[in-house]
C-alpha positions, 0 to 999 in steps of 0.5 A: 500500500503506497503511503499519502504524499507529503504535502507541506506549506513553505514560503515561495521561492523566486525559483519557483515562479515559472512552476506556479505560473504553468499552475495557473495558467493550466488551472484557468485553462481548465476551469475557465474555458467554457465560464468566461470567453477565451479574451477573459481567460487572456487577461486571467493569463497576464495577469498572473504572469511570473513578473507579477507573481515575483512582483506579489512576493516582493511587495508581500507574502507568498506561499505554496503548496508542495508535493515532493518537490511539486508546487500544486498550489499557491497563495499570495497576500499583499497587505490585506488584499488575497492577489493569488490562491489557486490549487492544481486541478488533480488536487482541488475539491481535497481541501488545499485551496482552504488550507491556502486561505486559512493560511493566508488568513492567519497571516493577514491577522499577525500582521494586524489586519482586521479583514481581507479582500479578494477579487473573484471570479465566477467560477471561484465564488462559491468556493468564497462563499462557503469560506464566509466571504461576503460579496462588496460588489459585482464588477466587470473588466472590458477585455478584447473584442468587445468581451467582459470579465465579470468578477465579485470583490469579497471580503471576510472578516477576520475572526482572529483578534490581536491587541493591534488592529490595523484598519482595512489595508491602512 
């Protein structure tokens, strides 16, 4: 009988920013082809590219999930505000993308945070939801051709308490 793979959470490394790109990038190919038109997806793509995921770990904190040496998911804060936090599709519905959130969640209130906000798409929103996000406001990004990006700003309150709290983001 083959033993469960360790899966451990560590700080990223610069190193590892093309992996966690290739990761995102598969992962909205997968999940958001068919939700969202192929310019939406485009912009997804350049979003999360690696200058702006080193970028996102320069100006915060980013980790990720590793699996012997593969990285299968990934997290980013910069100061409240949740940038990045995808999970490889063989590994999702198994409860890492929670384990990213309450991660980044706990590490929003050391640094005394009293909430987070996060951009969502629609194909994320439910998981959000079921975390105990609450929908700010529905927006849209005009992409190419014509083409929209509909997406949620979320936030959630942190239930973590320190003696320092500072205000949303200040």
């Amino acid at each position: 009988m083959d033993a469960e793979p360790a899966i451990l959470t560590r700080d990223f490394r610069p190193d590892d920013a093309e992996c966690v790109e290739q990761l995102i990038h598969s992962t909205l190919d997968t999940c958001y082809i068919g939700a969202y038109p192929l310019e939406a997806v485009a912009f997804f793509k350049s979003h999360h590219s690696r200058d702006k995921i080193l970028s996102d770990a320069d100006r915060g904190y980013t980790m990720v999930l590793d699996c012997n040496g593969e990285v299968m998911g990934v997290g980013a804060l910069v100061a409240n505000r949740i940038v990045r936090a995808y999970v490889d599709c063989r590994f999702q519905r198994q409860g890492h993308g929670r384990r990213i959130m309450r991660d980044l969640e706990r590490r929003a209130a050391r640094e005394s945070y009293d909430r987070v906000v996060l951009d969502s798409s629609t194909v994320s929103k439910d998981f959000y939801d079921h975390l105990g996000y609450k929908v700010v406001c529905e927006a849209v990004i005009e992409v190419e051709n014509g083409k929209s990006l509909n997406y949620f700003e979320m936030t959630r309150v942190l239930s973590i308490t320190s003696p320092h709290k500072r205000p949303d983001g200040a």
